[in-house]
C-alpha positions as a printed NumPy array, in Angstrom:
array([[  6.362,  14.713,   6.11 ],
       [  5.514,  12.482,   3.249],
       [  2.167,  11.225,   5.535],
       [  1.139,  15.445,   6.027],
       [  1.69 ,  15.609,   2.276],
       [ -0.333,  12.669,   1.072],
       [ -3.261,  13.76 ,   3.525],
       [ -3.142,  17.127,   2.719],
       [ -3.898,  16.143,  -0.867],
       [ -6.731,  14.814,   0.463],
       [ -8.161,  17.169,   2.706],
       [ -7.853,  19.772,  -0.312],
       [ -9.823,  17.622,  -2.488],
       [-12.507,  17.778,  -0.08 ],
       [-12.577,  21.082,   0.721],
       [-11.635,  22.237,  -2.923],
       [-14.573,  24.864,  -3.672],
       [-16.429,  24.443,  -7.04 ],
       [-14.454,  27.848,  -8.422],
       [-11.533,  25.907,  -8.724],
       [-12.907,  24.008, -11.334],
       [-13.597,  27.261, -13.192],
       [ -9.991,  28.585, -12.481],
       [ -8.496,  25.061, -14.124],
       [ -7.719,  22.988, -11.217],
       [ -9.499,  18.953, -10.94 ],
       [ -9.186,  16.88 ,  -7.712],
       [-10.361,  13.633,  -7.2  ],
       [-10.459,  11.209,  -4.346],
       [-10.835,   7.817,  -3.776],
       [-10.931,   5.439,  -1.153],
       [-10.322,   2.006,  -2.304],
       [-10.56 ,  -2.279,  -1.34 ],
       [ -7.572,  -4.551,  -2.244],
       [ -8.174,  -8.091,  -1.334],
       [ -4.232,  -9.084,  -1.559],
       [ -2.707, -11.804,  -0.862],
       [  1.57 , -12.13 ,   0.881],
       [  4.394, -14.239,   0.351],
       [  7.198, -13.047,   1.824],
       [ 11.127, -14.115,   3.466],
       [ 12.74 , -12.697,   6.316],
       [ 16.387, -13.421,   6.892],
       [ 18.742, -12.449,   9.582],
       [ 21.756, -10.797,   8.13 ],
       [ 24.08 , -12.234,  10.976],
       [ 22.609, -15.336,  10.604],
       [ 19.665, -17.124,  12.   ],
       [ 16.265, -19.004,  10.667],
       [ 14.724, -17.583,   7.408],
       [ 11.111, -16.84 ,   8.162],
       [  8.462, -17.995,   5.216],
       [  5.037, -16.705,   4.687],
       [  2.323, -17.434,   2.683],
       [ -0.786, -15.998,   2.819],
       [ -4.146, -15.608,   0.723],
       [ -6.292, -12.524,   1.122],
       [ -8.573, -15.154,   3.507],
       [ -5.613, -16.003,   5.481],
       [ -4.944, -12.276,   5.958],
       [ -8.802, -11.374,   6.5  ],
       [ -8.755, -14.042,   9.332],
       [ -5.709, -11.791,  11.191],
       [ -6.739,  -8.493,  10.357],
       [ -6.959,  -5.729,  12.709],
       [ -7.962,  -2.798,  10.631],
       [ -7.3  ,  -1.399,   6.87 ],
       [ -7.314,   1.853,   5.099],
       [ -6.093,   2.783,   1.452],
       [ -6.91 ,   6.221,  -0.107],
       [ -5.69 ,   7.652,  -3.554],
       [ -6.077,  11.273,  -4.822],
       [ -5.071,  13.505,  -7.325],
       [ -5.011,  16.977,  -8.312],
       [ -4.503,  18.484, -11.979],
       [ -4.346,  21.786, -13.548],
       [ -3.849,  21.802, -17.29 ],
       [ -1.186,  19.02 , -18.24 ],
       [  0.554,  19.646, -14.539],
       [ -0.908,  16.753, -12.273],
       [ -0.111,  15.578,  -8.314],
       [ -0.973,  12.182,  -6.762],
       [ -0.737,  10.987,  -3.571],
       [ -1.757,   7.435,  -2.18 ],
       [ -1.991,   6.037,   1.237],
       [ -2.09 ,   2.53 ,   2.487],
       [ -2.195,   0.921,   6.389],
       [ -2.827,  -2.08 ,   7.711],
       [ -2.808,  -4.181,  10.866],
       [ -2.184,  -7.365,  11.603],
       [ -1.812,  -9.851,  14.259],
       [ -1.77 , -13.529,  14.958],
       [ -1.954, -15.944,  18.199],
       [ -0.991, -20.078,  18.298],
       [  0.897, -22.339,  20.377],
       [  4.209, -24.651,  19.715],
       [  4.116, -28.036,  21.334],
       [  6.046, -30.77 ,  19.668],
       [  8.603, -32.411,  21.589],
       [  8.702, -29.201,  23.925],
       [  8.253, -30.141,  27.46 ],
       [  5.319, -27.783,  28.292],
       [  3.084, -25.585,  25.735],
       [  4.564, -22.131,  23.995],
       [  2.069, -19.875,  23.331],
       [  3.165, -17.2  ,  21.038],
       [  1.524, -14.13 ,  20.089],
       [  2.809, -11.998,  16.903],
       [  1.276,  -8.507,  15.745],
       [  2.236,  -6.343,  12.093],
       [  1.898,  -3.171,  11.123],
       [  2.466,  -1.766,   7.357],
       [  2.191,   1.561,   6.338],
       [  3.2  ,   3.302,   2.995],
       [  2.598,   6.969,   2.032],
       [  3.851,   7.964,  -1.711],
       [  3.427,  11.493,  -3.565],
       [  4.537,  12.094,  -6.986],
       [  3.975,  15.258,  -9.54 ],
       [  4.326,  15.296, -13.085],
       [  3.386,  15.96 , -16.888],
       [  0.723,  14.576, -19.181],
       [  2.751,  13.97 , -22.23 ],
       [ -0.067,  13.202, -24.013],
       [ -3.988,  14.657, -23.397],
       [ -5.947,  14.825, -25.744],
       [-10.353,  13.666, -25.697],
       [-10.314,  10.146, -25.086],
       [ -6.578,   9.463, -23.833],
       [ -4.164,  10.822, -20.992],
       [ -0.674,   9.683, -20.574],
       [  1.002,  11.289, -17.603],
       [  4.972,  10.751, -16.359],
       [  5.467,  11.1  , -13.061],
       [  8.037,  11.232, -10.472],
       [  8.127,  11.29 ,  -6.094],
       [  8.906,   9.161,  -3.338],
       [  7.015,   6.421,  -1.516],
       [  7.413,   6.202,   2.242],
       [  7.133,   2.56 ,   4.117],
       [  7.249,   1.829,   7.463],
       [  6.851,  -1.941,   9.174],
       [  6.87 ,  -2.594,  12.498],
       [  6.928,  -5.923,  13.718],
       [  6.733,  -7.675,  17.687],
       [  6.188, -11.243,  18.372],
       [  5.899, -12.602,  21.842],
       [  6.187, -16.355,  23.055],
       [  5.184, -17.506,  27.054],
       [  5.973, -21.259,  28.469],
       [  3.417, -21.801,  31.442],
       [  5.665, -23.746,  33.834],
       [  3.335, -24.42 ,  36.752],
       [  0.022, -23.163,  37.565],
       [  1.36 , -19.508,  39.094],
       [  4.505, -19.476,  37.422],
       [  5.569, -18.748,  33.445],
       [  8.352, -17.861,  31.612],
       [  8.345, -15.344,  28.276],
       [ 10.152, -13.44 ,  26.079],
       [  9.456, -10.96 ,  23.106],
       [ 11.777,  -9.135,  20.474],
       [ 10.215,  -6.266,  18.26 ],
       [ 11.571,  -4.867,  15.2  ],
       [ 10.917,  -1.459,  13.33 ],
       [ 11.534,  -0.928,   9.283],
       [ 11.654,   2.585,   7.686],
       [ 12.584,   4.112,   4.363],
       [ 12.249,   6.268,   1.291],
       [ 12.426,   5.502,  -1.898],
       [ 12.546,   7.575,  -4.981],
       [ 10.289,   6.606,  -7.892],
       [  9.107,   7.259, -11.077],
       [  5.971,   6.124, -12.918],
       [  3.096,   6.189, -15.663],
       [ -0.113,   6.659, -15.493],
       [ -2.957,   6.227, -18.546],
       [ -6.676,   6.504, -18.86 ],
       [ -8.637,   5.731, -21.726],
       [-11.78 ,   6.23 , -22.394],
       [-13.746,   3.273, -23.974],
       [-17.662,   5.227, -24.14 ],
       [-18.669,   7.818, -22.478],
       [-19.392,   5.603, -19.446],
       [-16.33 ,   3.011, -19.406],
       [-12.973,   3.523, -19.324],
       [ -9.293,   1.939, -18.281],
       [ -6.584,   3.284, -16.189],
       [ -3.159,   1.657, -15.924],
       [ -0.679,   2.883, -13.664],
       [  3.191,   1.346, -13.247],
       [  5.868,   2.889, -10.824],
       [  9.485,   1.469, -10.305],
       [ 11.722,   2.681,  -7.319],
       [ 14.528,   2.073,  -4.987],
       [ 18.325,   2.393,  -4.903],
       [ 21.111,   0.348,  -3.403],
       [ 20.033,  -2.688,  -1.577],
       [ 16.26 ,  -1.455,  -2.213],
       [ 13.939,  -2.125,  -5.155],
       [ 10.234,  -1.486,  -5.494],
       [  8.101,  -1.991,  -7.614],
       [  3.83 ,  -2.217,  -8.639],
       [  1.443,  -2.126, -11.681],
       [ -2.449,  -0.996, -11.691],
       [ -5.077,  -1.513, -13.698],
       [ -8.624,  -0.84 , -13.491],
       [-11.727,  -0.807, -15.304],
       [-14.235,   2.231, -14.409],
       [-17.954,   3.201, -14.85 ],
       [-18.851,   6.987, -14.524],
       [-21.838,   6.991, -12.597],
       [-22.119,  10.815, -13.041],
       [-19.761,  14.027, -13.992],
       [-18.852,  13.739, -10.017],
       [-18.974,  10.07 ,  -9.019],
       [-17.31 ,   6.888, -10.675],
       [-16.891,   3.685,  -9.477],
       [-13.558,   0.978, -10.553],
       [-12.91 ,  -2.382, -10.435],
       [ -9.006,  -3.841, -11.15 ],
       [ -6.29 ,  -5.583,  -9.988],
       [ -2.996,  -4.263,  -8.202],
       [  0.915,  -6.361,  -7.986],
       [  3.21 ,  -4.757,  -5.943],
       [  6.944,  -5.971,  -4.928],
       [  9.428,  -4.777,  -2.006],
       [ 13.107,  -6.103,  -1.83 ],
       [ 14.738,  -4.74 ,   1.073],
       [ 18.24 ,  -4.921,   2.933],
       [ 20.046,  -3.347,   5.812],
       [ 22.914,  -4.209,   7.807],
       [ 20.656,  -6.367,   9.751],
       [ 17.826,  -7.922,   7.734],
       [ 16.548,  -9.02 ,   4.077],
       [ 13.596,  -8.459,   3.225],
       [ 11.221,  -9.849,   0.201],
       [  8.089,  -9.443,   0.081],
       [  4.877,  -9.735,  -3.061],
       [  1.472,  -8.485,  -2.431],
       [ -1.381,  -8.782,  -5.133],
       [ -4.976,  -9.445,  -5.718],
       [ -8.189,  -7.404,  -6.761],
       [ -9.725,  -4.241,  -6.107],
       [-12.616,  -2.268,  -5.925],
       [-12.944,   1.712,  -5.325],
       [-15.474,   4.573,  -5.705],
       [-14.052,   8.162,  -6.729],
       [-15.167,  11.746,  -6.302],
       [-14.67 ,  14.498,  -8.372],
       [-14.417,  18.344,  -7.612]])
């Protein structure tokens, strides 16, 4: 539901005729970059290894299968909706040897997908300066496999895999400014906070953009955003940040 939402948004930006415009209503869409960078613990509720990771946005570049991010909005007077999308793919191959008597290969693969819409008011909008409050949910799903194979003889091998599937809703609430600098550059920070129970979320945005014309803009920034999860069978902590770079259309 939240995914149809967040693409619908979307879609109605595109298609939004230019009477709308007339009538009140702005849309806006943008598809976006982040170069982030992971650290993040796994640990077994019942007990069992804690699994550390580390990664720079090169380490995750190196094991990436695909990405897409998309943000969009729609406004009419101080009333405004956004909607943002994120997926990505992952997966990773390597071997364990050690003191093992023959070679493990093991093959792991990651997918991460979060879908958020919020509507709200612009508490303050006036030339120059919008504050908006804002309030939603944001969606995740993570699903996870990993697969490991011991080559015993030439025709004969022994394997095993496990899989695991994460999915939630949060509620959340947030605030979004834009100031303009000139007419040409302005900032936009945005801050949401979400979760309840043994869930907490969590990210701030800020960019720097240059209005190429009334229609097209391009943005520059940096995004930090934090997930602490638990159920009755795992933890989960996990810290993504680093720069990024988008290009928005107006309607």
């Amino acid at each position: 539901m939240i995914r149809t939402v967040t693409l619908g948004l979307a879609l109605a930006a595109l298609a939004a005729p230019a009477a709308h415009a007339a009538d009140g209503w702005r849309f806006q869409l943008t598809p976006y970059g982040w170069a982030a960078g992971s650290a993040s613990e796994i640990q077994p509720r019942a007990g069992g290894p804690r699994l550390e990771s580390d990664m720079s946005f090169g380490d995750i570049l190196d094991r990436l299968n695909g990405a897409f991010f998309l943000t969009g909005s729609a406004r009419y007077d101080r009333f405004v909706v956004i909607g943002d999308f994120t997926w990505v793919s992952l997966s990773d191959s390597g071997s364990i040897t050690g003191k093992l008597p023959v070679p493990v290969s093991v093959d792991g693969d990651l997918t991460q997908t979060s879908e958020s819409i919020a509507a709200g008011y612009s508490v303050v909008s006036r030339p120059g300066l919008t504050v908006d409050v804002v309030g939603g949910v944001r969606a995740w799903q993570i699903d996870a496999s990993v697969s490991a194979e011991a080559r015993i003889a030439p025709y004969y091998s022994l394997g095993a895999s496990a899989s695991r599937s994460l999915s939630w809703v949060d509620p959340i609430v947030g605030l979004r400014m834009r100031a303009a600098l000139s007419p040409k550059w302005s900032i936009t920070g945005y801050g949401d906070v979400g979760g309840y129970d043994d869930r907490t979320t969590w990210q701030l945005l800020g960019t720097v953009n240059y209005r190429i014309s009334d229609r097209f803009s391009i943005s520059a920034g940096y995004r930090q955003m934090s997930i602490e999860y638990e159920d009755s069978e795992t933890s989960l902590d996990v810290d993504m940040g680093g720069p990024l770079v988008g290009a928005t259309l107006r309607f």
